[in-house]
C-alpha positions as CSV (number, residue, x, y, z in Angstrom):
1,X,0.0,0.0,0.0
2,X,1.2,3.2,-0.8
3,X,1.1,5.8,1.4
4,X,-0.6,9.3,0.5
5,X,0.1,12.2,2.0
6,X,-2.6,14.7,2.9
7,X,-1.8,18.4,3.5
8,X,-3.9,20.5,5.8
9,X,-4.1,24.2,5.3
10,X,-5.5,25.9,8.5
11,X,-6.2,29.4,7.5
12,X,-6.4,32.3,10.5
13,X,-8.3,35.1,11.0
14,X,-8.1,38.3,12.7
15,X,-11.1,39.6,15.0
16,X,-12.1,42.3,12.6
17,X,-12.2,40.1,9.8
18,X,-14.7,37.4,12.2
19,X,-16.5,40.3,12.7
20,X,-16.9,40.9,8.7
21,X,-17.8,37.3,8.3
22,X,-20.0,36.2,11.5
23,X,-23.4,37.2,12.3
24,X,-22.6,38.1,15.8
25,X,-26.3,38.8,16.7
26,X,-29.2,36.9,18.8
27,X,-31.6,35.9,16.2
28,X,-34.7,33.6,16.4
29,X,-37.0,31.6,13.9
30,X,-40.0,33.1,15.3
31,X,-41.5,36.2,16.6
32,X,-41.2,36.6,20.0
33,X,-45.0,36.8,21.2
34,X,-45.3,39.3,24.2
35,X,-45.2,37.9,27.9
36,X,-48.9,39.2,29.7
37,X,-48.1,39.7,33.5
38,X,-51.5,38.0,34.8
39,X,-50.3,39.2,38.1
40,X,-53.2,41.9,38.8
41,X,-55.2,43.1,42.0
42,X,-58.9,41.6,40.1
43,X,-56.6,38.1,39.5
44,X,-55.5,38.0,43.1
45,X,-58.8,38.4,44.2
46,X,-60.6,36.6,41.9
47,X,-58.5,34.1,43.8
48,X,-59.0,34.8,47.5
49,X,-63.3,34.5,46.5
50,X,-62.0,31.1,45.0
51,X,-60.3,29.8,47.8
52,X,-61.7,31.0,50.8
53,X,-62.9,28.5,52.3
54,X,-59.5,26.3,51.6
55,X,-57.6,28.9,52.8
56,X,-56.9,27.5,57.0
57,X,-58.0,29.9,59.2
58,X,-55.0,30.1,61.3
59,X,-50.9,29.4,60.7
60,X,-47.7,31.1,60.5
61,X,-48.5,31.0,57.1
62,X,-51.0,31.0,54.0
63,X,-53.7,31.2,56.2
64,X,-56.1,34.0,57.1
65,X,-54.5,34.9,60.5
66,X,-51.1,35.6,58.0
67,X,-53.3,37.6,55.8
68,X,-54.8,40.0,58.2
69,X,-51.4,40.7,60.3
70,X,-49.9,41.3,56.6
71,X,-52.4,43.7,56.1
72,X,-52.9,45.5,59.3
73,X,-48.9,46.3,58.6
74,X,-50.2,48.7,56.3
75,X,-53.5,49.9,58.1
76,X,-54.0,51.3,61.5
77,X,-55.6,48.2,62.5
78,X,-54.1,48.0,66.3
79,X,-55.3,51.8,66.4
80,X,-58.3,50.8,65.4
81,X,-58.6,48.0,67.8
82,X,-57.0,50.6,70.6
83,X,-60.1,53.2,70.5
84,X,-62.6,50.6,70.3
85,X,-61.2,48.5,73.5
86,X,-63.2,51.6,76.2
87,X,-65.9,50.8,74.2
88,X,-65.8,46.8,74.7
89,X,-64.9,47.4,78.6
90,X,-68.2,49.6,78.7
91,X,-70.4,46.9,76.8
92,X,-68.6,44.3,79.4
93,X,-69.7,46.4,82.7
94,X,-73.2,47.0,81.1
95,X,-73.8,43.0,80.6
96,X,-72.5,42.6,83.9
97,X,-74.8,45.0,85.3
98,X,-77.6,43.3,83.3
99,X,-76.7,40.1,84.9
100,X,-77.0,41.5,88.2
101,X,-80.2,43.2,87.9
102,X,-82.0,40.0,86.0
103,X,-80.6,37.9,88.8
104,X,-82.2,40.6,91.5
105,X,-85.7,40.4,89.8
106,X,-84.9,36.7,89.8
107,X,-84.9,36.2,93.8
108,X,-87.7,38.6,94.0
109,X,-90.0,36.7,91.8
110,X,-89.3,33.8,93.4
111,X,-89.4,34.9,97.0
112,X,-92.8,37.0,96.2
């Protein structure tokens, strides 16, 4: 067998010239369709309606209890809950006055 001798030409090119002969940019074979952001206040509680009722009441969190301290962050809910406490305590000393007066009739009906 006779051996044949194969030459290899390698052939260098300078970054300019790349740059002459490659296509250097990000192209696609089809048009890129437009991302909707679904993430929207009418989504979110289109949700909550959804899923109320799967939704545990209480928990650290995904549950309601989580919900409402998240929100009362951004309300005055412990105000809120601070000017209405006199008016609990008065409704608490009025049933307790209630109590006391039914349970006076009480021991009169039954003693007269």
């Amino acid at each position: 067998m006779a051996k044949e001798r194969i030459r290899i030409q390698k052939q260098v090119y300078r970054s300019e010239q790349v740059n002459n002969l490659v296509d250097r940019e990000f192209n696609t074979f089809t048009k890129p369709v437009a991302v909707i952001d679904t993430d929207t206040i009418e989504e979110l509680f289109r949700l909550y309606d959804k899923l109320y009722y799967s939704i545990p009441i209480e928990g650290e969190l995904n549950s309601h209890q989580y919900l409402l301290k998240r929100s009362s962050e951004l309300t005055d809910f412990e105000k809120t809950t601070e000017d209405i406490q006199p008016l609990l305590d008065e409704i608490s000393q009025l049933r307790q006055q209630l109590l006391e007066a039914n349970q006076q009739l009480f021991e009169l009906q039954d003693n007269g």
